[in-house]
N, C-alpha and C positions, 0 to 999 in steps of 0.2 A: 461601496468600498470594495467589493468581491469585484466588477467589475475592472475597477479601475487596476488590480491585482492582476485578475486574468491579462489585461491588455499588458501589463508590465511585464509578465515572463513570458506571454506570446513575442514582444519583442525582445526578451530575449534569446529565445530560442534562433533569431536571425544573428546575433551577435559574435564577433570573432570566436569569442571565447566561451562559445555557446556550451562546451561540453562541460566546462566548469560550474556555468551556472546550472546545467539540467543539473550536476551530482549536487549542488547545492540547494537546489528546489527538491530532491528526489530526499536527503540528509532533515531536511527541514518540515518536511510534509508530513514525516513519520514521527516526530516530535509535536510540533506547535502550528507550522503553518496550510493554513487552509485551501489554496490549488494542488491539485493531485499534478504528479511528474509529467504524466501522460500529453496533458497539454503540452507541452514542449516536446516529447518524446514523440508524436504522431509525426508534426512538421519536420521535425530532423530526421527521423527515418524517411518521409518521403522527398527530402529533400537530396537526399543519396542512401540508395536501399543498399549498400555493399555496407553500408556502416552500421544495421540494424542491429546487430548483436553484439556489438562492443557499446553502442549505446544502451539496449537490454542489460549489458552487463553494470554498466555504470550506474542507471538507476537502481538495481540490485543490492551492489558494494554500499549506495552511498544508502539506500532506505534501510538497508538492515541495520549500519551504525548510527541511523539517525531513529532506529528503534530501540538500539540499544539505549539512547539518550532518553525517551520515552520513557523506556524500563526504570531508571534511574530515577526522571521526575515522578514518576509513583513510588518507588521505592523509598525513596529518600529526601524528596520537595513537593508529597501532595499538599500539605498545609498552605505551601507558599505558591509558588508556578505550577502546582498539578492542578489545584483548585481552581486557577483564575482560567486554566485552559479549557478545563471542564465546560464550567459558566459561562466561558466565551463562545463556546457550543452548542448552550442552553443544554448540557445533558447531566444536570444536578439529578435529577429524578430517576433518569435511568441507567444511572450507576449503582445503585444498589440492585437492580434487578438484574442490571449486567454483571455484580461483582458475585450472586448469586448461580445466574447459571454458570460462570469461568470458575466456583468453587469446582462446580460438579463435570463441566466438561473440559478443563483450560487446553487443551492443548487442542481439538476441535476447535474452537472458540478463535485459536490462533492461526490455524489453515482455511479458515471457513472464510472469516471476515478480513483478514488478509487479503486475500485475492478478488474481494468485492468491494466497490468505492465506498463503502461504509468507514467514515475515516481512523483510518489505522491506527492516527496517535490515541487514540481512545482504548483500542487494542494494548498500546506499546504501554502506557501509563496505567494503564489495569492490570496489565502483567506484572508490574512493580508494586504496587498495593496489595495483590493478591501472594507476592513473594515468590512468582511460580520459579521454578527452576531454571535459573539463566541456560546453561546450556542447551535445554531442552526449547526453550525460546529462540535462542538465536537460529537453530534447527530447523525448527517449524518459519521461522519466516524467512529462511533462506528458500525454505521450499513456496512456500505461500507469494513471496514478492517474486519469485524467479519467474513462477505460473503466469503470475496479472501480466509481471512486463516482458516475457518471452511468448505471449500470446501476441500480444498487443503487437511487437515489432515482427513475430511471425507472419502474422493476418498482414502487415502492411509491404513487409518482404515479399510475399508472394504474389501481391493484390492489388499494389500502390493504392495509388488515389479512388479507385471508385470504393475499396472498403473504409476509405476514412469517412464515412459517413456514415458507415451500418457502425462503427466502431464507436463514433460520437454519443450515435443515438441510442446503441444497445448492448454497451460494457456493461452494465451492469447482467444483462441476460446472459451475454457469452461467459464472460466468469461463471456465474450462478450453473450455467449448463455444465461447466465443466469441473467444477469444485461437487455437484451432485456426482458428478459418472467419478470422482477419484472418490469419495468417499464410499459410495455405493461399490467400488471395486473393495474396499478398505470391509467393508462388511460382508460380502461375498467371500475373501479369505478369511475372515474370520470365525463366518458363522455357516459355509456352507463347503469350504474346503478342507 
């Protein structure tokens, strides 16, 4: 099934109206559905790098409101669509240990695994259960989505095609590298300036 998805928004990323579908893959990713933006985001960047950052921007706008939607199904619909989203996850089990540590870290919790393909509606729908503070949510993941997809369309602006392939394979390292150096800056002011 995942494949057959993948292959669906890969072609759509070729499609007239391709900018509408990425805000709609990028709106829906952060909520319920399971291909991350980025797949369409790589191709359309390299398919014209003057456009990288109005595409960056798009997946942006449309992931933060489709977090906001997230927010909302744990807020307000875990019994109904938060639960079945979970399950369809298989992450019943480690929702209480994630609802545990987001008591004690939530707003870390929200820049950390934001910007790593750890899937975010897990994030957005925990932020809702947890009650965290919306404004301070929609905050943290403007900052948190802006990082993944103005990395991702930076590295292919600069780089085209031969980094779509360290990008493929090691998103998840280049995020993780750079969510440690902005945190580790974040404690450095804190604790030694």
């Amino acid at each position: 099934m995942l494949r057959s998805l993948y292959d669906w928004v890969m072609e759509k990323a070729r499609h007239p109206k391709a900018i509408w579908w990425l805000a709609g893959v990028s709106f829906a990713e952060s909520s319920f559905f399971p291909i991350p933006p980025d797949v369409m985001l790589v191709p359309m960047v390299l398919a014209d790098r003057r456009h990288a950052w109005r595409l960056a921007a798009v997946c942006l706008i449309a992931s933060v409101l489709g977090g906001m939607l997230g927010y909302y199904i744990g807020y307000a619909l875990l019994e109904t669509l938060g639960q079945w989203i979970i399950s369809l996850y298989g992450m019943q089990d480690s929702l209480a240990g994630f609802q545990e540590w987001y008591a004690e870290y939530g707003l870390w919790v929200i820049l950390i695994k934001g910007a790593t393909p750890i899937p975010y509606k897990i994030v957005t729908i925990a932020s809702g259960i947890a009650h965290f503070s919306l404004p301070i949510f929609i905050v943290a993941s403007i900052i948190t989505r802006g990082i993944r997809f103005y990395l991702v369309a930076g590295l292919l602006y600069w780089y085209g095609e031969p980094i779509r392939a360290f990008i493929e394979r090691r998103l998840t390292l280049v995020t993780t590298l750079f969510v440690v150096a902005l945190v580790g800056g974040f404690v450095v002011i804190k604790y030694v300036i």
